[in-house]
Structure formats: structure tokens, C-alpha cells
mmCIF file of the N, C-alpha and C atoms, coordinates in Angstrom:
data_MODEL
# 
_entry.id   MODEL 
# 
loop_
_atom_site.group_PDB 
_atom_site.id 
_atom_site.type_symbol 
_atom_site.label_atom_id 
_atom_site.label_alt_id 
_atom_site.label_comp_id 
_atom_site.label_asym_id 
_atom_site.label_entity_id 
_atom_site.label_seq_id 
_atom_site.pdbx_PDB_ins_code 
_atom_site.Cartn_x 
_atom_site.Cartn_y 
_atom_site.Cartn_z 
_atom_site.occupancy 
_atom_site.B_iso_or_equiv 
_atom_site.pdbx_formal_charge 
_atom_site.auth_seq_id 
_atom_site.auth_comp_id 
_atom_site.auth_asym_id 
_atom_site.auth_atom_id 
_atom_site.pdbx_PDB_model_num 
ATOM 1   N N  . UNK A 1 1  ? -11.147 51.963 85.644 1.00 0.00 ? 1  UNK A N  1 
ATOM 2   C CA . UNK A 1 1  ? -12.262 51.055 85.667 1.00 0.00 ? 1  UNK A CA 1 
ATOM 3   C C  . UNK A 1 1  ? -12.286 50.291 84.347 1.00 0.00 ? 1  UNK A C  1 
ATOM 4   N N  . UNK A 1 2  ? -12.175 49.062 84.234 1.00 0.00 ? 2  UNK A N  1 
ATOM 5   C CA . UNK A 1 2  ? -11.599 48.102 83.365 1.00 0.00 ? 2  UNK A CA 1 
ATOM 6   C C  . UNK A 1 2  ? -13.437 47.340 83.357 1.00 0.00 ? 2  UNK A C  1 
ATOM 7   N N  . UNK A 1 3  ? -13.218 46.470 81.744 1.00 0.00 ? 3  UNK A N  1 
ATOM 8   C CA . UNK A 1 3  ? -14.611 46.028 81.140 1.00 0.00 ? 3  UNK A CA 1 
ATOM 9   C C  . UNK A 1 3  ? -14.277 44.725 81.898 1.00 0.00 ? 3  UNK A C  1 
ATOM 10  N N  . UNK A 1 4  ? -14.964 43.733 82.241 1.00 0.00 ? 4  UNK A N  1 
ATOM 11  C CA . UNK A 1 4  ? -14.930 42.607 82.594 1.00 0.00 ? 4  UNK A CA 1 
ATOM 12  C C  . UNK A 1 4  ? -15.285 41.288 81.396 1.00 0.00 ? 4  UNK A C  1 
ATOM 13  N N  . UNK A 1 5  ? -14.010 40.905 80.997 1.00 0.00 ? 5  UNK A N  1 
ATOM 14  C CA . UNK A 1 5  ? -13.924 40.017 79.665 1.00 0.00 ? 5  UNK A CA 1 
ATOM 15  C C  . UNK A 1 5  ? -14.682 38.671 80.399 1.00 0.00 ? 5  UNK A C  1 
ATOM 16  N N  . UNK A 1 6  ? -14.486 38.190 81.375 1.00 0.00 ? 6  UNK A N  1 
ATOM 17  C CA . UNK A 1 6  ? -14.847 36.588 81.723 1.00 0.00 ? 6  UNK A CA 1 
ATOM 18  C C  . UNK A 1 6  ? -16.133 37.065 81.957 1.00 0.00 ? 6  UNK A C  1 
ATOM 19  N N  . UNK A 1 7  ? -16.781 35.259 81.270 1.00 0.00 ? 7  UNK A N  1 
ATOM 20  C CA . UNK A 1 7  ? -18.250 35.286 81.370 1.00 0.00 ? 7  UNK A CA 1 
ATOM 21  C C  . UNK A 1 7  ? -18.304 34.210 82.626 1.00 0.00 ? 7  UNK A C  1 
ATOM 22  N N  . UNK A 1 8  ? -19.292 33.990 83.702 1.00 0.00 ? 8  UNK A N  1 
ATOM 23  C CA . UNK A 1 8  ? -19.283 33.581 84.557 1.00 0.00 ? 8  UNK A CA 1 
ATOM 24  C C  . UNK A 1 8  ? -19.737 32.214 84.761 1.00 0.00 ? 8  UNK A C  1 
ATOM 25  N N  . UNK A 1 9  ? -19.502 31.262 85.554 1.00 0.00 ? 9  UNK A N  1 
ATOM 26  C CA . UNK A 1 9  ? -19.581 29.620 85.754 1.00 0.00 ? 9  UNK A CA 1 
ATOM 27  C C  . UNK A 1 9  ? -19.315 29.060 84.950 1.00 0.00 ? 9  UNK A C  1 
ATOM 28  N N  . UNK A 1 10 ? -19.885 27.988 84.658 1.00 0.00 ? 10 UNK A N  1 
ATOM 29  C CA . UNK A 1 10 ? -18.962 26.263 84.350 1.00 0.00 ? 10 UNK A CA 1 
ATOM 30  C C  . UNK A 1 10 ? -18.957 26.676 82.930 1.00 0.00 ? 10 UNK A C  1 
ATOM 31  N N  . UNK A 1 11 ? -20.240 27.200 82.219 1.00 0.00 ? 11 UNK A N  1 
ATOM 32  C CA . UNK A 1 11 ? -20.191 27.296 80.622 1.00 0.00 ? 11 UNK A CA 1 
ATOM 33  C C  . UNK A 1 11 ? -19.334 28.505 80.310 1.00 0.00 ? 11 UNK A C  1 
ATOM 34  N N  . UNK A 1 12 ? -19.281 29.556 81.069 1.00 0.00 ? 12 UNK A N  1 
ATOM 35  C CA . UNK A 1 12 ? -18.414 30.609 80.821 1.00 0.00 ? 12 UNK A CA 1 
ATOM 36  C C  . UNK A 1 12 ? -16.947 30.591 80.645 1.00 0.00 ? 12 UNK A C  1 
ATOM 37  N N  . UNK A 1 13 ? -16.404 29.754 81.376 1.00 0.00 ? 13 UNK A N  1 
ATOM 38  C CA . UNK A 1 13 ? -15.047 29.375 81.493 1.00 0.00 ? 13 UNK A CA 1 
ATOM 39  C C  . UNK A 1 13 ? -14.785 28.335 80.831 1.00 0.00 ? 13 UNK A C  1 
ATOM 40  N N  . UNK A 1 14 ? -15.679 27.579 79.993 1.00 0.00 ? 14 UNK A N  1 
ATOM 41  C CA . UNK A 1 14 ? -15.729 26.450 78.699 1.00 0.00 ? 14 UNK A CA 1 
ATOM 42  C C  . UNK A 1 14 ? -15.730 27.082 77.285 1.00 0.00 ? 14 UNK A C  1 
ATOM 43  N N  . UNK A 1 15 ? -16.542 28.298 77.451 1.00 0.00 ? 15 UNK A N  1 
ATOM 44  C CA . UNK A 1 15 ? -16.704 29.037 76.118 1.00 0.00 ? 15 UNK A CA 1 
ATOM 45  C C  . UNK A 1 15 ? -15.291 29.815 76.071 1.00 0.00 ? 15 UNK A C  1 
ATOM 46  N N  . UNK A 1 16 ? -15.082 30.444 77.681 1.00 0.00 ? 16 UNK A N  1 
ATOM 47  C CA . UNK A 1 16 ? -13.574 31.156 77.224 1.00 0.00 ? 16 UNK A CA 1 
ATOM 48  C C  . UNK A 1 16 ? -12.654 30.508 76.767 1.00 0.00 ? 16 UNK A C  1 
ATOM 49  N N  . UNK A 1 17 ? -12.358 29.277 77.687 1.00 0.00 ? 17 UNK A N  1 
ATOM 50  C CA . UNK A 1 17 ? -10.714 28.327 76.569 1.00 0.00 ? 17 UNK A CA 1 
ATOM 51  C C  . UNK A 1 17 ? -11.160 27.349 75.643 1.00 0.00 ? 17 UNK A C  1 
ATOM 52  N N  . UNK A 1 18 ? -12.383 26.907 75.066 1.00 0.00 ? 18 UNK A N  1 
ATOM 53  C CA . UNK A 1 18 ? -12.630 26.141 74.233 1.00 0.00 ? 18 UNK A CA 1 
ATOM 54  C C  . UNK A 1 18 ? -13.541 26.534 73.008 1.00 0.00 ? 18 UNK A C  1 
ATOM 55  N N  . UNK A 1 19 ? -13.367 28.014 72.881 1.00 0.00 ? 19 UNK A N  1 
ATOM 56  C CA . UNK A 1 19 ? -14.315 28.238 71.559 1.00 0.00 ? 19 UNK A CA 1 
ATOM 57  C C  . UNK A 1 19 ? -13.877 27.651 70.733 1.00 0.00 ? 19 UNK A C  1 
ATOM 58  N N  . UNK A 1 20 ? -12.423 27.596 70.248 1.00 0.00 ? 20 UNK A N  1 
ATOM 59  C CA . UNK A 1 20 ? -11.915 27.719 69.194 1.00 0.00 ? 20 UNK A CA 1 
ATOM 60  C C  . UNK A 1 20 ? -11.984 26.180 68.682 1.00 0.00 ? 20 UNK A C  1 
ATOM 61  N N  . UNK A 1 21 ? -12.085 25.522 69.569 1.00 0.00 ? 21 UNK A N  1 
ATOM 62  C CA . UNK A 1 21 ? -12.174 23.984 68.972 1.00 0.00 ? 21 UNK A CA 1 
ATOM 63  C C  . UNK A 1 21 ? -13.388 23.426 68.507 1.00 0.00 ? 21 UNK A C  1 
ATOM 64  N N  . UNK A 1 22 ? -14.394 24.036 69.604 1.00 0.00 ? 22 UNK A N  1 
ATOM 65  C CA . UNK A 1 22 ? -15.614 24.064 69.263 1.00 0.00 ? 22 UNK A CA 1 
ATOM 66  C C  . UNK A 1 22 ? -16.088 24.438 67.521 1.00 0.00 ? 22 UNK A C  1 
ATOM 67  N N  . UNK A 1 23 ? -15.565 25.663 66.919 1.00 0.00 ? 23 UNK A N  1 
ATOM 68  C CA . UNK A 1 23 ? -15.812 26.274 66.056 1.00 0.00 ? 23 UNK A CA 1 
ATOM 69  C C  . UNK A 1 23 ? -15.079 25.680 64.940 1.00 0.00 ? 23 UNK A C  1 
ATOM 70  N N  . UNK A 1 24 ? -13.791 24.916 65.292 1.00 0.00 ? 24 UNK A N  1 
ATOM 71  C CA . UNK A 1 24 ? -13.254 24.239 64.277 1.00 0.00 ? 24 UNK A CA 1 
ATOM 72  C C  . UNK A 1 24 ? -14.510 22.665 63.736 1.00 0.00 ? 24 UNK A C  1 
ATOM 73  N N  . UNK A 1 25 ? -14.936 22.306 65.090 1.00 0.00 ? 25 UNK A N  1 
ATOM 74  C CA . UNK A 1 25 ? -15.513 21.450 64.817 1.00 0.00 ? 25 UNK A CA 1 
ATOM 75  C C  . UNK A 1 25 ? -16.746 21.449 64.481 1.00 0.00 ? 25 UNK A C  1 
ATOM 76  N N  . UNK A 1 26 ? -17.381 22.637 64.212 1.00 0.00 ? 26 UNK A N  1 
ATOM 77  C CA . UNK A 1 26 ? -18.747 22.759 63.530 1.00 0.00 ? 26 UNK A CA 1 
ATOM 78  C C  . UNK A 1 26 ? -18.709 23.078 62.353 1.00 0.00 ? 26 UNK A C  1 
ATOM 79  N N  . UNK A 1 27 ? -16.841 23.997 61.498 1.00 0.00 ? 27 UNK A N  1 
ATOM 80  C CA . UNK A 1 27 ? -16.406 23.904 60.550 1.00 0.00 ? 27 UNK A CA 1 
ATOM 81  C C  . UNK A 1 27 ? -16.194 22.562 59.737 1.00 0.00 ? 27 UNK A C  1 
ATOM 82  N N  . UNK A 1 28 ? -16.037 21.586 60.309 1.00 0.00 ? 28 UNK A N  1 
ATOM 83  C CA . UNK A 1 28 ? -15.597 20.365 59.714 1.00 0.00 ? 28 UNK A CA 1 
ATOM 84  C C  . UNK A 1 28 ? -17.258 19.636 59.618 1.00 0.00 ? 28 UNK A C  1 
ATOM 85  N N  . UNK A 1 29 ? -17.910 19.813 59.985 1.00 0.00 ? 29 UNK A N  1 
ATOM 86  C CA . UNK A 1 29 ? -19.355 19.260 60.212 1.00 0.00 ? 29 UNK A CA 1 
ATOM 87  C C  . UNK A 1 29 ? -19.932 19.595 58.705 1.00 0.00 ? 29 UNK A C  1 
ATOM 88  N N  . UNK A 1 30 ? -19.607 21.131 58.865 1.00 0.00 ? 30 UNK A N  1 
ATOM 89  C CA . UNK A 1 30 ? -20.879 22.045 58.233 1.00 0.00 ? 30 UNK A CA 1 
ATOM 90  C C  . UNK A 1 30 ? -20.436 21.942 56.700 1.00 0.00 ? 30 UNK A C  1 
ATOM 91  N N  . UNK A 1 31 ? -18.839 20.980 56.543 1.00 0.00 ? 31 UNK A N  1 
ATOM 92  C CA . UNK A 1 31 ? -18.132 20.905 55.124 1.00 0.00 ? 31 UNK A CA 1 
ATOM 93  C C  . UNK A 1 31 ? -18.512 19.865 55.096 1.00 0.00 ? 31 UNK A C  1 
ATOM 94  N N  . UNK A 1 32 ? -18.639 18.487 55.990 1.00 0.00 ? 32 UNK A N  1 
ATOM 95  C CA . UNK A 1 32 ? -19.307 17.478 55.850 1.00 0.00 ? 32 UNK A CA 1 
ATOM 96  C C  . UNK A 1 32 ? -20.724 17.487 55.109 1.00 0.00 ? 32 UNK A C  1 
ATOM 97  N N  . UNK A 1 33 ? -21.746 18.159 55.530 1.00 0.00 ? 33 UNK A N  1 
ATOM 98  C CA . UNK A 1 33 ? -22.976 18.009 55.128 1.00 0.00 ? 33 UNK A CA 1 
ATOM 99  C C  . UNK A 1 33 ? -22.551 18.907 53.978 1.00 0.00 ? 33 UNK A C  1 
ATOM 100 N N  . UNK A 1 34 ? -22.140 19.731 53.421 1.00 0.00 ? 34 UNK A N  1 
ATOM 101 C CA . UNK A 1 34 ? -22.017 20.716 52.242 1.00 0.00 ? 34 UNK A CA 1 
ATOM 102 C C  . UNK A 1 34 ? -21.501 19.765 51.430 1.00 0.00 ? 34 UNK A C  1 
ATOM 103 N N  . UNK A 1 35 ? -20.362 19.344 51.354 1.00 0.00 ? 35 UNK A N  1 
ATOM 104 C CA . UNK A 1 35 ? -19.493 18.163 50.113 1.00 0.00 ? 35 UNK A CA 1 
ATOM 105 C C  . UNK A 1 35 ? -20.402 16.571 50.400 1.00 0.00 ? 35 UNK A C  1 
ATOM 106 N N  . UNK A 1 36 ? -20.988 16.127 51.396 1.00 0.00 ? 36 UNK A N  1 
ATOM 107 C CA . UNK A 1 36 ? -21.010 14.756 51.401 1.00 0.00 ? 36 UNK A CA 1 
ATOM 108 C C  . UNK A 1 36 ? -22.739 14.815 51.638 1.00 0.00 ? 36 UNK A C  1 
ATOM 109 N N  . UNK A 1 37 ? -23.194 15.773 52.030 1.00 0.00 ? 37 UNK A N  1 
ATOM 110 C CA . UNK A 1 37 ? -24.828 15.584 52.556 1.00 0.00 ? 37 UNK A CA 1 
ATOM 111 C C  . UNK A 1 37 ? -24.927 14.627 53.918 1.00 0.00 ? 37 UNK A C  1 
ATOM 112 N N  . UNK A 1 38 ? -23.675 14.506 54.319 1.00 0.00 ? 38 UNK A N  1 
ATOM 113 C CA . UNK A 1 38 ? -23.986 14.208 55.727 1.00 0.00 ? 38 UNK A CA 1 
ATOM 114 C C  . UNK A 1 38 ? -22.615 14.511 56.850 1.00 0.00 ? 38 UNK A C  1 
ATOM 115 N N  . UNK A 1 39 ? -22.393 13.930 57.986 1.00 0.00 ? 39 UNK A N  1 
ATOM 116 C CA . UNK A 1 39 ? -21.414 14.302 58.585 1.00 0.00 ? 39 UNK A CA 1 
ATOM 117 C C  . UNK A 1 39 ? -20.838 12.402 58.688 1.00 0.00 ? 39 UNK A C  1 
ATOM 118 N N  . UNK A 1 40 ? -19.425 13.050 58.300 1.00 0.00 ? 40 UNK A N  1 
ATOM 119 C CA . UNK A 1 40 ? -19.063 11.564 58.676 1.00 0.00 ? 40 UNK A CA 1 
ATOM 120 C C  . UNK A 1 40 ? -18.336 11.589 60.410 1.00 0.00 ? 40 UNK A C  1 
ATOM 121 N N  . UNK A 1 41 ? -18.867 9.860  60.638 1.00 0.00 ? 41 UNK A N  1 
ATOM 122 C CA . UNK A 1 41 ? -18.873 8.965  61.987 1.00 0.00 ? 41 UNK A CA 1 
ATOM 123 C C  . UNK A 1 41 ? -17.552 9.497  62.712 1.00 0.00 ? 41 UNK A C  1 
ATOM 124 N N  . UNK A 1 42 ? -16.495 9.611  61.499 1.00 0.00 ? 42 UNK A N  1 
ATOM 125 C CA . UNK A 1 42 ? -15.668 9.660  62.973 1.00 0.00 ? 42 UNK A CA 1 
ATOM 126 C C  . UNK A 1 42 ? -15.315 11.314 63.086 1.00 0.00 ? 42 UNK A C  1 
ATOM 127 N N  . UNK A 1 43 ? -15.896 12.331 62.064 1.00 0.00 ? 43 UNK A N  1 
ATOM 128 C CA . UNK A 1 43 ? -15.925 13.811 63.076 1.00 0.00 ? 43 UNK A CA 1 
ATOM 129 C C  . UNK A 1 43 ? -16.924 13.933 64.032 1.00 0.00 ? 43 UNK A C  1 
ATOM 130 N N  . UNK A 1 44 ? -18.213 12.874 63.981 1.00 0.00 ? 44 UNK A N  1 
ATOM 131 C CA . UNK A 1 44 ? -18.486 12.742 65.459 1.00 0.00 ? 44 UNK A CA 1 
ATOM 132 C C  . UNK A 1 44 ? -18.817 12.652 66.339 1.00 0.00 ? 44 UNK A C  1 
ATOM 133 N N  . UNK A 1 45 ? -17.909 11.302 66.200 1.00 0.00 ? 45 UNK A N  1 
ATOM 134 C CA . UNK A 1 45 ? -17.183 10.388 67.654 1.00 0.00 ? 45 UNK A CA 1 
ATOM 135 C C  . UNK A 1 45 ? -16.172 11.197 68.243 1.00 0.00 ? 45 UNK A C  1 
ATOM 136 N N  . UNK A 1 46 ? -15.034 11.556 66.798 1.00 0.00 ? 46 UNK A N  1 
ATOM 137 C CA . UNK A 1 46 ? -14.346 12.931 67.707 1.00 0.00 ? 46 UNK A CA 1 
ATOM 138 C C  . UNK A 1 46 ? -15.043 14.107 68.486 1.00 0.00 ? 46 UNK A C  1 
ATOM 139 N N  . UNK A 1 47 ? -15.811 14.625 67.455 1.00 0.00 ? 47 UNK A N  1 
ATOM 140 C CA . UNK A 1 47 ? -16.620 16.070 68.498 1.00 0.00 ? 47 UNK A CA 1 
ATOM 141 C C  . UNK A 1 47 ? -16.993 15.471 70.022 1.00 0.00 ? 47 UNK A C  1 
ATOM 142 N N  . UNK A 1 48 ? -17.339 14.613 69.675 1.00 0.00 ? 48 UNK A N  1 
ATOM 143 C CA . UNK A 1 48 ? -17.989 13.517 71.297 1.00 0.00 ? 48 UNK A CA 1 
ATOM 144 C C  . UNK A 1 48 ? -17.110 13.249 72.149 1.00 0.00 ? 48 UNK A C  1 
ATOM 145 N N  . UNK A 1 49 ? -16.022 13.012 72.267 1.00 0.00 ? 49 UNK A N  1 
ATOM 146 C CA . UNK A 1 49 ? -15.050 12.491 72.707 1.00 0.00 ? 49 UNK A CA 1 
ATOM 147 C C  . UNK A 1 49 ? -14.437 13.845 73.074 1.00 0.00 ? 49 UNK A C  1 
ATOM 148 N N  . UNK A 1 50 ? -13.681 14.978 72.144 1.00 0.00 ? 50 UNK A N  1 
ATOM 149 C CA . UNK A 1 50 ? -13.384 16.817 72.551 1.00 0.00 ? 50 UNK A CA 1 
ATOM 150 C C  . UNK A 1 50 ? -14.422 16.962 73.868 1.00 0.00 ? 50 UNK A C  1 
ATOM 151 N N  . UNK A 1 51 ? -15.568 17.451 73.618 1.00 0.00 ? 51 UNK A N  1 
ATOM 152 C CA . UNK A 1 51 ? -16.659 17.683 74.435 1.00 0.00 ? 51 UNK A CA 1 
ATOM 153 C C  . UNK A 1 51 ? -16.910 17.117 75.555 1.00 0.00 ? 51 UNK A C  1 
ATOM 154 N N  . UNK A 1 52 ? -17.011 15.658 75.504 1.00 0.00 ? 52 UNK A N  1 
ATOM 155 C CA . UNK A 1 52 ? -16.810 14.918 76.997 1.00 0.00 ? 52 UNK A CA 1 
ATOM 156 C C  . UNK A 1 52 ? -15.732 15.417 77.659 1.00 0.00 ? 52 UNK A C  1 
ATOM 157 N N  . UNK A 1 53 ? -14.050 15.425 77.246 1.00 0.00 ? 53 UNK A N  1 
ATOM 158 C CA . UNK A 1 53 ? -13.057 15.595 77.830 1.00 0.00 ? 53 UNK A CA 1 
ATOM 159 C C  . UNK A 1 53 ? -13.149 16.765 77.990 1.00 0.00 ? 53 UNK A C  1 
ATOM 160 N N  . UNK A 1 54 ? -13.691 18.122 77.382 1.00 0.00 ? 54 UNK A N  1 
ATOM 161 C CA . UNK A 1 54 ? -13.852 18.568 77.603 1.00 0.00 ? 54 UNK A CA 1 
ATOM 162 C C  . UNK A 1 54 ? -14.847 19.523 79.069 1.00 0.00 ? 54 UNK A C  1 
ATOM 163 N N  . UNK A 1 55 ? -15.631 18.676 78.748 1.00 0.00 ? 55 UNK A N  1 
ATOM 164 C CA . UNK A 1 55 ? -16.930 19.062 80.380 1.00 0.00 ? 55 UNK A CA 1 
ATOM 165 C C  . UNK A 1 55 ? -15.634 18.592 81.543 1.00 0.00 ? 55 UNK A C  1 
ATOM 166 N N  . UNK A 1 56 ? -15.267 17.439 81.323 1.00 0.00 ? 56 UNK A N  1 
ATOM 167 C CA . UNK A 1 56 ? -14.249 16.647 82.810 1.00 0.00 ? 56 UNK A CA 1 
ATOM 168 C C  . UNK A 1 56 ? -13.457 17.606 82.713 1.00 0.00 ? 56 UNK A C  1 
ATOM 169 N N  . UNK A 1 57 ? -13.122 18.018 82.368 1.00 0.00 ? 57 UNK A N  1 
ATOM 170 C CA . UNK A 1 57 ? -12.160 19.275 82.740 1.00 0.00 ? 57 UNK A CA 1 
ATOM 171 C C  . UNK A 1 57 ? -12.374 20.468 83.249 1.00 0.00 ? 57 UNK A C  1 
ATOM 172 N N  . UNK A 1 58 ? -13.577 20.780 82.788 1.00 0.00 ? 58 UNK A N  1 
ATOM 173 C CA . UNK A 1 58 ? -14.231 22.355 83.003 1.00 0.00 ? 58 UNK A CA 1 
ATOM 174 C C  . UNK A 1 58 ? -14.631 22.063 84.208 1.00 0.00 ? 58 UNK A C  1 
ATOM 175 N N  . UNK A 1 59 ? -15.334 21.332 84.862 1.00 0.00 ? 59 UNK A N  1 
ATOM 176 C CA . UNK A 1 59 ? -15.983 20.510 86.073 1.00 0.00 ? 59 UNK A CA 1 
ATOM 177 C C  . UNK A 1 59 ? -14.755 20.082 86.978 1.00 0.00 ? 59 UNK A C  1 
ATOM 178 N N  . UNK A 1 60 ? -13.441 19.662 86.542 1.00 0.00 ? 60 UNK A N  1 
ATOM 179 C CA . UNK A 1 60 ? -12.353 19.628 87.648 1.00 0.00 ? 60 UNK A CA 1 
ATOM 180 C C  . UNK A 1 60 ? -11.959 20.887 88.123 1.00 0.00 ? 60 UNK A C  1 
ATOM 181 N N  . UNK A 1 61 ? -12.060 21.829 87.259 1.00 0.00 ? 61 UNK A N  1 
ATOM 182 C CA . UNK A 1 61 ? -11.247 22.813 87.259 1.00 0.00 ? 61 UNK A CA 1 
ATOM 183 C C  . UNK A 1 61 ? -11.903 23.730 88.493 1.00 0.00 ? 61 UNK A C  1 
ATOM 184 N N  . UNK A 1 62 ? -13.126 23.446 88.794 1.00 0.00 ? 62 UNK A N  1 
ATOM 185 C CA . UNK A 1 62 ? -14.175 24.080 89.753 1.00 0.00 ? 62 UNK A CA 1 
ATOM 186 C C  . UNK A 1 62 ? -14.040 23.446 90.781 1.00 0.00 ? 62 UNK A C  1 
ATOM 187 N N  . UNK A 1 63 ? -13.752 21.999 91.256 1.00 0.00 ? 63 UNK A N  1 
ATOM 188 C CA . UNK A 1 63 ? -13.475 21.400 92.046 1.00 0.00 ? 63 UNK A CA 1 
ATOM 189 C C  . UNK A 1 63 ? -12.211 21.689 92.832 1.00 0.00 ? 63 UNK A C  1 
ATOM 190 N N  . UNK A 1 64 ? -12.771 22.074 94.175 1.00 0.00 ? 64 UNK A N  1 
ATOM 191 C CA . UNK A 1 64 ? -11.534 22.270 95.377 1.00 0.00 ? 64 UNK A CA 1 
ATOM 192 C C  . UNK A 1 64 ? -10.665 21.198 95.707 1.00 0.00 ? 64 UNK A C  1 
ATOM 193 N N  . UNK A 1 65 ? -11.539 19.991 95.590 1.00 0.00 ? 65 UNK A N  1 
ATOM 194 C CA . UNK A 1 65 ? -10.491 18.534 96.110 1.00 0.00 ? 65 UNK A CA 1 
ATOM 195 C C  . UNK A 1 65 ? -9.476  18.592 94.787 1.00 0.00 ? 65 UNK A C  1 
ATOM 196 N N  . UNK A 1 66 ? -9.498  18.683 93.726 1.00 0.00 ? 66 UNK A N  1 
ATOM 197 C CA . UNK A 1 66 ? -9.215  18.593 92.575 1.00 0.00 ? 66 UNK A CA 1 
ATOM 198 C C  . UNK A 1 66 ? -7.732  19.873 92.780 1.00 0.00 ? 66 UNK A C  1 
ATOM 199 N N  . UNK A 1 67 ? -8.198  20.674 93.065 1.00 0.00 ? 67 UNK A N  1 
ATOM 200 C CA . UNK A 1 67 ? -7.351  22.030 92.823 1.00 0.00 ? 67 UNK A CA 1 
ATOM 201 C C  . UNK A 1 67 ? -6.311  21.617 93.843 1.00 0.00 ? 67 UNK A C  1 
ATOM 202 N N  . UNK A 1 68 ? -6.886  21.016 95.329 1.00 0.00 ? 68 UNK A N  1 
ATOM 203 C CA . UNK A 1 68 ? -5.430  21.157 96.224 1.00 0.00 ? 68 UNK A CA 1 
ATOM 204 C C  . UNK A 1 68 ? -4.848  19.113 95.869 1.00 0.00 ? 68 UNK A C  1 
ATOM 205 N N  . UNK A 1 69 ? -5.083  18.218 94.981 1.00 0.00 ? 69 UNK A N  1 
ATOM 206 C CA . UNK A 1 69 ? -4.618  17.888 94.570 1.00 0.00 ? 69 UNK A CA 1 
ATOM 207 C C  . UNK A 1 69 ? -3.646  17.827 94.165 1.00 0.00 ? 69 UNK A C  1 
ATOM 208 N N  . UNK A 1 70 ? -3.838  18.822 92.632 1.00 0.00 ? 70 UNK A N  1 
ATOM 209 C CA . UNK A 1 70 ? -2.704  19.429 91.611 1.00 0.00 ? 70 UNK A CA 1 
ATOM 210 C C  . UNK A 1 70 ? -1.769  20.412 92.944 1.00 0.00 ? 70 UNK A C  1 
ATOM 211 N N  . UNK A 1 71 ? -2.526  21.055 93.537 1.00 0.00 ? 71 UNK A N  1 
ATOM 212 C CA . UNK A 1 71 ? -0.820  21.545 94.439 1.00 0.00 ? 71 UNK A CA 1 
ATOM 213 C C  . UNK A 1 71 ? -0.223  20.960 94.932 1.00 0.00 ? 71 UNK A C  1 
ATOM 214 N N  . UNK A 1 72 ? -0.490  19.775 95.442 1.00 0.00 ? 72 UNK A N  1 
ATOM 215 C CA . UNK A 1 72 ? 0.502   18.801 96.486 1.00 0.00 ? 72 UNK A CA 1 
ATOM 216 C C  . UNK A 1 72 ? 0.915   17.735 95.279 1.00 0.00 ? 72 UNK A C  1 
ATOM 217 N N  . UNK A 1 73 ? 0.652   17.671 94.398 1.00 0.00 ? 73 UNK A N  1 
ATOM 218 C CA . UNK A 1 73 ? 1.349   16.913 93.401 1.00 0.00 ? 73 UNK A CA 1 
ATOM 219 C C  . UNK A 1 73 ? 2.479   17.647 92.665 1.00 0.00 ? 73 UNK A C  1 
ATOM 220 N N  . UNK A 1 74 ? 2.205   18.885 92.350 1.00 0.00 ? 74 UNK A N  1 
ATOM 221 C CA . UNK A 1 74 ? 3.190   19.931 91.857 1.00 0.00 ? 74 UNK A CA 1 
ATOM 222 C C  . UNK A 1 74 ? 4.337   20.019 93.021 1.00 0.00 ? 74 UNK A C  1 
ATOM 223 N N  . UNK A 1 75 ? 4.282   20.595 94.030 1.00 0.00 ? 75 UNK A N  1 
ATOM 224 C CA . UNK A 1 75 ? 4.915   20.691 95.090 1.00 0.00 ? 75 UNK A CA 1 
ATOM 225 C C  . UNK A 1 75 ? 5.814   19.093 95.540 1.00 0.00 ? 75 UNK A C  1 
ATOM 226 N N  . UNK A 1 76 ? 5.463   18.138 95.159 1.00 0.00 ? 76 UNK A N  1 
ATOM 227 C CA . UNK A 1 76 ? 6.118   16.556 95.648 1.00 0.00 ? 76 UNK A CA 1 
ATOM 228 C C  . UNK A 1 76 ? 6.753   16.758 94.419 1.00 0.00 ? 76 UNK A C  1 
ATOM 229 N N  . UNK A 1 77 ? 6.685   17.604 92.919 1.00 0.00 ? 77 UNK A N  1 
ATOM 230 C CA . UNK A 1 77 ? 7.041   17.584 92.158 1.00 0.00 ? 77 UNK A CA 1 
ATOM 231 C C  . UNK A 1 77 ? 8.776   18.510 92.587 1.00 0.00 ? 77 UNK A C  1 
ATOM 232 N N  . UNK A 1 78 ? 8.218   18.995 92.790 1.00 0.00 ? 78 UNK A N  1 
ATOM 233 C CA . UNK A 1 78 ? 9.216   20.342 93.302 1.00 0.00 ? 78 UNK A CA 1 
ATOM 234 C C  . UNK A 1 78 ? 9.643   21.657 92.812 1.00 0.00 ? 78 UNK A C  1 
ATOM 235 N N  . UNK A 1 79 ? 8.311   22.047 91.798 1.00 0.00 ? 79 UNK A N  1 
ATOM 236 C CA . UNK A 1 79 ? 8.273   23.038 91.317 1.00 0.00 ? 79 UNK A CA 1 
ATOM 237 C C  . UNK A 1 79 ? 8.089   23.962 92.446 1.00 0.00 ? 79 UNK A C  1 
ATOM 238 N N  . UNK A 1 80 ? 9.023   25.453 92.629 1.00 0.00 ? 80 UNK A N  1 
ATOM 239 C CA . UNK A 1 80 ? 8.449   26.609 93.522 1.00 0.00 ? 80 UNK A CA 1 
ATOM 240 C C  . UNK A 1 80 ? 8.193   27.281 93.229 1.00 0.00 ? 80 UNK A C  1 
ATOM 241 N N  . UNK A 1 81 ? 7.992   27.264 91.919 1.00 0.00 ? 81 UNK A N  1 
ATOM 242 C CA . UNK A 1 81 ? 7.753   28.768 91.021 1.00 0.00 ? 81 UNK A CA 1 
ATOM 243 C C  . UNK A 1 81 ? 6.034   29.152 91.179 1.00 0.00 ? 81 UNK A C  1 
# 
């Protein structure tokens, strides 16, 4: 009887493969306001831009039209593995 690591739905499966970017980017923020007293524009427009592409992804990835997509594109590809 095994612990169950995944946390469940759209934010659960965002927090599992995207902490780490997340955390880089509140690192770069939190040195912003520490050295400069503020955050500069383009960490973020970047964080904004991670995060958006980010949700479109987390949100495809749940999507069935989306999923048998990627198989019939893989497959015309001719991967059988």
C-alpha cells in the first residue's frame, strides 16, 4: 500500500510539473524588490507570459479532443512505440 504523491485536478497537475519555474520566478522577483525596490517590467511580462502558457497547457492536457489529437498526429507521424 503505496502514499499517493499526485495532488488532484487542473492546479494539482500545474503545481506537480511547474513548481520549479514558478519558484524560480518569485526568486527573481523577490531579488528585484530586495536590490532595486521594485520588480523590473520584463520579469513580469515574462512571469505573465510562463503562466499563461502555462494554464494552455495544463487545460489541454485535460482535454479529450486535445489528447486524441496528439495520437493521430503521433501515429501519421509513425511513431509505434
Amino acid at each position: 500500500m503505496g502514499i499517493k504523491t499526485e495532488l488532484p485536478g487542473l492546479f494539482g497537475w500545474w503545481l506537480q510539473y511547474f513548481w520549479g519555474i514558478f519558484l524560480l520566478l518569485v526568486a527573481m522577483a523577490a531579488w528585484d524588490l530586495w536590490r532595486r525596490r521594485r520588480i523590473h517590467p520584463t520579469v513580469l511580462l515574462g512571469a505573465a507570459f510562463l503562466w499563461t502558457c502555462e494554464a494552455i497547457v495544463t487545460v489541454l492536457n485535460f482535454s479529450p479532443a486535445w489528447r486524441q489529437a496528439m495520437v493521430r498526429l503521433v501515429a501519421a507521424w509513425g511513431y509505434a512505440g
